[in-house]
C-alpha positions as CSV (number, residue, x, y, z in Angstrom):
1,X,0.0,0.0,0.0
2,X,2.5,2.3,1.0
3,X,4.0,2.6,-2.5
4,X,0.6,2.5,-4.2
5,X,1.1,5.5,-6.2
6,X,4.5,5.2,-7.7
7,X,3.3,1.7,-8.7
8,X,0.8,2.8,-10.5
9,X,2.9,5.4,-12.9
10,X,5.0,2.4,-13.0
11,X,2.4,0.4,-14.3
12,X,1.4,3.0,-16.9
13,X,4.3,3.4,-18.2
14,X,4.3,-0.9,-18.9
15,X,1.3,-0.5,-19.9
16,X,2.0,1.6,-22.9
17,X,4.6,-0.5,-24.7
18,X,3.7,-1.9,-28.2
19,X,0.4,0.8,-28.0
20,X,-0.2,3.1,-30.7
21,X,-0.6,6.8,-29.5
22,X,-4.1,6.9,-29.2
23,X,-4.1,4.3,-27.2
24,X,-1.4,5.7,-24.8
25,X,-3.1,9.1,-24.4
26,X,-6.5,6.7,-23.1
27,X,-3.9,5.0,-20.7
28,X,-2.2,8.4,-19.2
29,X,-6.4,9.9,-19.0
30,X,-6.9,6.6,-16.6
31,X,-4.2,6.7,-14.9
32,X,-4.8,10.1,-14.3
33,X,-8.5,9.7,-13.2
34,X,-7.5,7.0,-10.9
35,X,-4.8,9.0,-9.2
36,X,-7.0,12.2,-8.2
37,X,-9.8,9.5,-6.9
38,X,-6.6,8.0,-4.7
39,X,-6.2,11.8,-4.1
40,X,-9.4,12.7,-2.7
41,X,-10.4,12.3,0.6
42,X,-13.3,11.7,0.1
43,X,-13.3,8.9,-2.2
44,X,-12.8,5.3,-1.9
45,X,-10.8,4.3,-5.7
46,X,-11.1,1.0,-4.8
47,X,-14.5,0.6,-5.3
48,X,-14.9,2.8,-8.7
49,X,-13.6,1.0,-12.0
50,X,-12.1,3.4,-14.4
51,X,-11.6,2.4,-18.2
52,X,-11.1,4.9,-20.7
53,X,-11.6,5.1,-24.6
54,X,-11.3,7.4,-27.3
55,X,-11.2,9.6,-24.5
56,X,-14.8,9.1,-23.7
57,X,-14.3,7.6,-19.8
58,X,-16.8,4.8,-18.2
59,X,-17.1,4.4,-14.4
60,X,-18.6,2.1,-12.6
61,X,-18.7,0.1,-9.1
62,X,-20.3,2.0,-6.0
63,X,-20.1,5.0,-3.6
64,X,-21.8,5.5,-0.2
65,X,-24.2,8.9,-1.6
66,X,-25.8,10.7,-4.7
67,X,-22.9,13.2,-3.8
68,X,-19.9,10.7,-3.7
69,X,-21.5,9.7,-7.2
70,X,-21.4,13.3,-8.8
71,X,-18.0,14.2,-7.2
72,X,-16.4,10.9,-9.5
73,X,-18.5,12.4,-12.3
74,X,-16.6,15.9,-12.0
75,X,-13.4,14.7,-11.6
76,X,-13.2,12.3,-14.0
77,X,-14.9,15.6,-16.7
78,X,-12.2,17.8,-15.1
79,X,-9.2,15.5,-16.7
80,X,-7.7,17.8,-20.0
81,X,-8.4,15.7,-22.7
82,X,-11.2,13.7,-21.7
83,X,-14.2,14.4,-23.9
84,X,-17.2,12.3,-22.5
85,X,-18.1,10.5,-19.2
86,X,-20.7,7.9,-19.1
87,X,-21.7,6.6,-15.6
88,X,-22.8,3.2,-13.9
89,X,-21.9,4.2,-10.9
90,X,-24.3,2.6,-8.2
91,X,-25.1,4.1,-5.2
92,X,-25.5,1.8,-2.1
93,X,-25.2,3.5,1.6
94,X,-23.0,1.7,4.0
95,X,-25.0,0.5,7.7
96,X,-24.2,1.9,10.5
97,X,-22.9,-1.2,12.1
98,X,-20.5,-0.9,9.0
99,X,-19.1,2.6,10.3
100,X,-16.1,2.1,12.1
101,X,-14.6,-0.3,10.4
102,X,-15.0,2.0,7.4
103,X,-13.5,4.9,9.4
104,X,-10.2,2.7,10.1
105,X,-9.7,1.1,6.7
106,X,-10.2,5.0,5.3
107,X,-7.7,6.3,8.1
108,X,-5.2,3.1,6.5
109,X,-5.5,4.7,3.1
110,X,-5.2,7.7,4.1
111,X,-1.9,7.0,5.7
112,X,-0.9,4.8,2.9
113,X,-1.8,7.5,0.4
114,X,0.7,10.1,2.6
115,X,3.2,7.5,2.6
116,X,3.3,7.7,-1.0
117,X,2.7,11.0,-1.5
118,X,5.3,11.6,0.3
119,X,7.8,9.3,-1.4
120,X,6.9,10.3,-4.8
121,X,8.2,14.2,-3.0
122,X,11.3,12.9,-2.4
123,X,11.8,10.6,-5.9
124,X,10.9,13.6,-8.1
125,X,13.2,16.2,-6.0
126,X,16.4,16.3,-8.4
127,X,18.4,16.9,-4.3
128,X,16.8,14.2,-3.1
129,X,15.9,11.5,-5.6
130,X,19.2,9.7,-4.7
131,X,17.9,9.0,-1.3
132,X,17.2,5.4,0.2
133,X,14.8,6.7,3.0
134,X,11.9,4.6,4.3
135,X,8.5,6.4,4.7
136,X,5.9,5.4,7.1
137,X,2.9,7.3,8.2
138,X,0.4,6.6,11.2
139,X,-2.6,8.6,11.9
140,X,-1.1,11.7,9.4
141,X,1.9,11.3,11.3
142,X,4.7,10.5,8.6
143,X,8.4,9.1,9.9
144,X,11.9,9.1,7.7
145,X,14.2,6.5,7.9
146,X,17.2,5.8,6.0
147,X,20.4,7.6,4.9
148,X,21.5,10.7,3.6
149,X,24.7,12.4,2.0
150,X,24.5,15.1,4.3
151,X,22.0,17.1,7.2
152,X,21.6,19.5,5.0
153,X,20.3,16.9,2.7
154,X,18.2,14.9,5.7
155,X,16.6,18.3,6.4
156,X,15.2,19.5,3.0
157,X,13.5,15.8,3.2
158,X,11.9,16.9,6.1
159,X,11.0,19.9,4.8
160,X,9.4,18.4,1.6
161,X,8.1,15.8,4.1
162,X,6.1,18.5,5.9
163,X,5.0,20.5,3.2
164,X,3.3,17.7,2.1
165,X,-0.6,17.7,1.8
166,X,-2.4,15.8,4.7
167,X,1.0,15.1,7.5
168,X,0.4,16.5,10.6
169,X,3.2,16.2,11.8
170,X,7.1,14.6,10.9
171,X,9.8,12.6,13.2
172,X,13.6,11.4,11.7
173,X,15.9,9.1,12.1
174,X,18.7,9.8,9.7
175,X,22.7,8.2,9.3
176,X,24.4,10.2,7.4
177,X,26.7,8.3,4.9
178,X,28.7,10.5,2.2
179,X,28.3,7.9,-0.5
180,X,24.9,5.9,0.1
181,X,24.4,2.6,-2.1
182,X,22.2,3.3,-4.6
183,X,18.3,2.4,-3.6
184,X,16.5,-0.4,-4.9
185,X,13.7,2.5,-5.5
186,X,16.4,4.9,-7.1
187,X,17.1,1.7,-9.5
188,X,13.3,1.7,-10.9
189,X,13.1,5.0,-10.9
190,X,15.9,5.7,-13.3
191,X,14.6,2.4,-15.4
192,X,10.9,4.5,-15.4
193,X,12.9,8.3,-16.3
194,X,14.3,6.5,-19.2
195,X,11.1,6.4,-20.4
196,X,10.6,10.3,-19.8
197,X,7.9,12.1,-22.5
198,X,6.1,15.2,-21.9
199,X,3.1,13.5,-20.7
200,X,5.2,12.0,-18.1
201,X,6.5,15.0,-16.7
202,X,3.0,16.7,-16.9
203,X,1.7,14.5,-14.5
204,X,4.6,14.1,-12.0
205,X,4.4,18.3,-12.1
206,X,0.5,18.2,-11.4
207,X,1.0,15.3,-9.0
208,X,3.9,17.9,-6.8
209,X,1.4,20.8,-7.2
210,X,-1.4,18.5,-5.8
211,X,0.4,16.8,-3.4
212,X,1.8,20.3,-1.7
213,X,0.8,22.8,0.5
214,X,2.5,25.5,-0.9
215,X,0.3,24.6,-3.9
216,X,-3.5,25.4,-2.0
217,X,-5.3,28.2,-3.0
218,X,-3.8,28.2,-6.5
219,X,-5.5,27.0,-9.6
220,X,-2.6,26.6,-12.0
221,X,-2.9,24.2,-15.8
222,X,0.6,22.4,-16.8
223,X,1.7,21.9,-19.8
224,X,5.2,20.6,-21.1
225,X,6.9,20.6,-24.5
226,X,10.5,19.2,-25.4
227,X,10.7,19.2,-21.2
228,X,9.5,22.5,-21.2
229,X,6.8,23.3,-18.5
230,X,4.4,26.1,-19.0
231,X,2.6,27.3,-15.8
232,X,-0.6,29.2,-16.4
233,X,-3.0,30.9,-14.0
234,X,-3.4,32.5,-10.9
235,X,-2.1,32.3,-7.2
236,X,-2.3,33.6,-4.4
237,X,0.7,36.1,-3.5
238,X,4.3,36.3,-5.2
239,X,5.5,34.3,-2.5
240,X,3.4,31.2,-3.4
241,X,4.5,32.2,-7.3
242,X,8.1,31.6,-6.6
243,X,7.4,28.4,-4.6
244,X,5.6,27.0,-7.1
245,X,7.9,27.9,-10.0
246,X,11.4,26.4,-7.8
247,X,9.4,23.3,-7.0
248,X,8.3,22.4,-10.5
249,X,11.8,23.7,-11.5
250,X,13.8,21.1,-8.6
251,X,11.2,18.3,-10.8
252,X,13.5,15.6,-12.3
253,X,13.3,15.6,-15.9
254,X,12.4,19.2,-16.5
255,X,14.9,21.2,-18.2
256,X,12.6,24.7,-17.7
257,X,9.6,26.5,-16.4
258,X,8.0,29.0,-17.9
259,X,5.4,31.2,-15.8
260,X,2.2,32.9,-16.8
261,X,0.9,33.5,-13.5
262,X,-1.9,36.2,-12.7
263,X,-1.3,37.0,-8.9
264,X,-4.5,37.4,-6.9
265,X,-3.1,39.6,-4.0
266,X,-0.1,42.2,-4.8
């Protein structure tokens, strides 16, 4: 669970060898879907089935309310390049008998989904990607394990750790080793950033805008040519403008940032 998400990009990035581009951009739209209904709090992705063609997008499965049901609908028409979503979502109320259990397996993917928030932070930092830290989170309460080339180094993880959407709080236990071995993680990831396409970096750069804090309050579209990122839209001071631009800039496989950014308070 704890690696959930970067499994899935994993997965979609399998899953598009041998397709032909049309049906790789139906892949990335699912993938995407899925991710910001693993995103939302309010959501259960395990119970929605996602499949996507043509860019026309089909759910089905269940949700507790009427709401829960339109909320999947919006989402999933929110995606860029999704043109149609047809529905067969059922909607079936849990019991109250039902209730806590449901609270603790949401509070476990919660956590799990902050664990690999959190991870995915650290993997697509270009000063931390080389990292072989363990993440493990408990009741929004995220820990770091592992090593690091330097404090300086075991500190910005932190940082990034805390910045993150949904932790609460962040504890550390850090060795610091000048020359760590190279992570099993580090290993995939490279194998995955050989793979590297503008779609790809799109969604890692939407993924670190949704995942921080620095990020809330804006409403800011990505798009990426030749590894070229184009910011456009509005936030909230000048201060949250410059985070935004260094964070997507620190983003592995981005080579520039380009911002067109209205700011809403001068």
């Amino acid at each position: 669970m704890a690696c959930v998400f970067l499994a899935l990009f994993a997965a979609t990035v399998a899953a598009t060898e041998g397709k032909n581009e049309d049906e790789k951009s139906d892949i990335w739209l699912k993938a995407n879907i899925v991710t910001t209904y693993m995103l939302n709090q309010n959501l259960n992705p395990f119970d929605i089935d996602v499949e996507v063609k043509n860019g026309i997008a089909s759910l089905s499965g269940t949700v507790d309310t009427a709401v829960e049901k339109e909320l999947a609908i919006e989402i999933a028409k929110g995606v860029d390049g999704i043109k149609e979503v047809k529905s067969n979502l059922m909607v079936e109320p849990g019991t109250k008998a039902d209730e806590r259990q449901e609270s603790e397996f949401f509070r476990t993917v919660e956590d799990a989904t902050i664990t690999a928030k959190v991870k995915s932070r650290l993997l697509w930092n270009r000063s931390t990607n080389g990292m072989d830290i363990n993440v493990d989170t408990d009741n929004a309460v995220v820990t770091l394990r592992g090593t690091v080339i330097s404090e300086a180094q075991g500190d910005l993880a932190v940082q990034i750790a805390k910045n993150t959407t949904g932790v609460e709080q962040v504890k550390w236990e850090f060795e610091v080793v000048p020359e760590p071995k190279k992570s099993e993680i580090k290993e995939t990831l490279e194998a995955i950033e050989e793979k590297t396409n503008d779609a790809w970096i799109t969604t890692k750069v939407k993924s670190m805008l949704l995942f921080s804090k620095e990020a809330e309050g804006a409403d800011v579209s990505v798009n990426t040519t030749n590894q070229i990122v184009t910011l456009k839209g509005t936030v909230a001071t000048p201060k949250q403008e410059q985070a935004l631009i260094k964070m997507v800039n620190d983003t592995v496989g981005v080579k520039e940032v380009r911002a067109q950014l209205n700011i809403e308070k001068e």
